[in-house]
C-alpha positions in Angstrom: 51.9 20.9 -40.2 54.0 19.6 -37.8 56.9 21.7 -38.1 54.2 25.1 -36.9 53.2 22.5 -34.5 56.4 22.5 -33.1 57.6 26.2 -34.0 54.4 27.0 -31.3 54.5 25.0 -28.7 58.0 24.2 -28.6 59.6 24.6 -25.0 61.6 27.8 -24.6 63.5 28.0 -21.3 62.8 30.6 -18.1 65.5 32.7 -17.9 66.8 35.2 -15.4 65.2 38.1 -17.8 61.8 36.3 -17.5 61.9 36.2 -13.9 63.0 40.1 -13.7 60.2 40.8 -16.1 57.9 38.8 -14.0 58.5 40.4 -10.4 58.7 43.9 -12.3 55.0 43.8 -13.3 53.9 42.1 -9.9 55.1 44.9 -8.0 54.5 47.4 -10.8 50.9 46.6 -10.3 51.3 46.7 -6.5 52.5 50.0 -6.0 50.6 51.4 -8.7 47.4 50.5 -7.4 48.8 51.7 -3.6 49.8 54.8 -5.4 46.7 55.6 -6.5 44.4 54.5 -3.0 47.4 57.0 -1.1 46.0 59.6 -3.6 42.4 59.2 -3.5 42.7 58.9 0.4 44.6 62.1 0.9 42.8 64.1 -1.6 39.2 63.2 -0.4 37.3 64.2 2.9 39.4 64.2 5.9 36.5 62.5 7.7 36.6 64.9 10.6 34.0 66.5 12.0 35.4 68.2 14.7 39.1 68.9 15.1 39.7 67.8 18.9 37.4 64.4 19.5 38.2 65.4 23.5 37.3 68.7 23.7 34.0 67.8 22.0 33.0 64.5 24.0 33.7 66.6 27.0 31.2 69.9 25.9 28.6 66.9 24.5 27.1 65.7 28.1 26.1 70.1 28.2 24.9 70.0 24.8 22.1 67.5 25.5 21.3 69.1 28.7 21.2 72.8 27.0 19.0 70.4 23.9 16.4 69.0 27.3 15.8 72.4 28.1 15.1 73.7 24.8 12.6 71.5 24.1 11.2 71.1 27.5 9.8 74.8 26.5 7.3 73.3 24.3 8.4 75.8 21.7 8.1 74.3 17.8 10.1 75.0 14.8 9.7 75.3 11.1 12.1 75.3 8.4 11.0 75.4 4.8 13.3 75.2 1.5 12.2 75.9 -1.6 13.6 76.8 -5.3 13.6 80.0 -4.2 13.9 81.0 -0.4 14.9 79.5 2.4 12.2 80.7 5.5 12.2 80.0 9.3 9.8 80.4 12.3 9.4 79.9 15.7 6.5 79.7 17.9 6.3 79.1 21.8 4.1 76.8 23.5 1.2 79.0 22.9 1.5 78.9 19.3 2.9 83.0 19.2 6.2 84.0 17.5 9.2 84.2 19.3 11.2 87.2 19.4 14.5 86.6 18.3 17.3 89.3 17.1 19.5 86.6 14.7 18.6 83.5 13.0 21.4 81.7 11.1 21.3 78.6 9.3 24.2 76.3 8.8 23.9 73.7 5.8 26.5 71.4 6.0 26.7 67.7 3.8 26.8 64.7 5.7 29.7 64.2 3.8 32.2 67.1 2.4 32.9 70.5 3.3 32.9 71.9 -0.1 29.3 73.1 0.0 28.7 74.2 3.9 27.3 77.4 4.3 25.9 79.9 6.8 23.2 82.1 5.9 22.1 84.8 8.0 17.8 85.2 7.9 16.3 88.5 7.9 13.2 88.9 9.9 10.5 89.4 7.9 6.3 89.7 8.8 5.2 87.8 11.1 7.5 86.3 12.7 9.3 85.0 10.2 12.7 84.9 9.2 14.0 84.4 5.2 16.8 84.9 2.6 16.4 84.6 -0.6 18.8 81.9 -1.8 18.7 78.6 -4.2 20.1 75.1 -2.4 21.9 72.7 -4.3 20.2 69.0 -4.3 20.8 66.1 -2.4 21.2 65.1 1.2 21.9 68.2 4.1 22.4 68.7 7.7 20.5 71.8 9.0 21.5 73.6 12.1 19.4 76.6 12.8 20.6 79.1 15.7 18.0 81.5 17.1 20.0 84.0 19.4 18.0 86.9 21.6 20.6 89.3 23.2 23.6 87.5 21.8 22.8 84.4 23.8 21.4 81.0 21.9 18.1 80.4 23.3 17.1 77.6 20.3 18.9 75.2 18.3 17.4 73.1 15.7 19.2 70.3 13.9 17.6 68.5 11.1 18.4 66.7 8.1 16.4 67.1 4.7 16.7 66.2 1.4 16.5 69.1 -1.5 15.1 67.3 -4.9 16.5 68.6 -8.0 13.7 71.5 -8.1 15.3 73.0 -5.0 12.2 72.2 -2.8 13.1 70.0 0.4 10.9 66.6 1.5 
């Protein structure tokens, strides 16, 4: 028994070829784990939203004034998404349709640009503006653009939530 005893836990020196072996795996395991951050980093969303943060903060301050006087027209929207359409309308103050010549609708994820889209809407009766077109679930930002002429006369941004039926909440 005590011969094993000492066969186990007999002291064996630290060489050189330990120490070599030793550093090798610490920074083995370093740049491994850099290596594969670097290529989950690069490979993922870029994060940007727009591609000259200068240019945008200096076209934001006519943005919300061009937003102000959208809404200060009392006019309301509504945007409904379902399994199988996707339908838009637009009312004034009054509660008539307004006449518009092209509605688009940008879907865009809050995070990714693998699934944007923009879908033109065909008018339809009434007032109302539709394509027929399935969403996928989860989270989206909606930008609708109602244009008379060629010139934007209403913007509507939203965010909604399509469950896994295809219907939005």
């Amino acid at each position: 028994m005590m011969q094993v005893y000492r066969q186990i836990f007999q002291r064996q020196t630290f060489t050189g070829w330990h120490m070599l072996g030793v550093l090798i795996l610490f920074f083995g395991i370093i740049i491994g784990v850099n290596g594969t951050m670097a290529y989950f980093a690069t490979s993922s969303w870029s994060g940007l939203i727009v591609k000259n943060t200068y240019v945008a903060s200096q076209q934001f301050d006519d943005d919300v004034a061009a937003t102000r006087q959208m809404r200060s027209q009392g006019w309301a929207s509504s945007l409904q998404v379902d399994s199988k359409a996707i339908t838009y309308s637009l009312t004034n103050a009054l509660g008539s349709h307004v006449p518009v010549d092209t509605v688009a609708v940008s879907f865009t994820r809050p995070v990714g640009e693998e699934q944007d889209q923009i879908l033109p809407l065909e008018r339809q009766e009434g007032g109302i503006y539709a394509t027929h077109h399935r969403m996928n679930p989860g989270q989206w930002v909606v930008q609708v653009d109602a244009e008379r002429d060629g010139v934007l006369i209403y913007r509507d941004i939203q965010r909604i939530v399509i469950d896994a039926e295809g219907n939005s909440r």
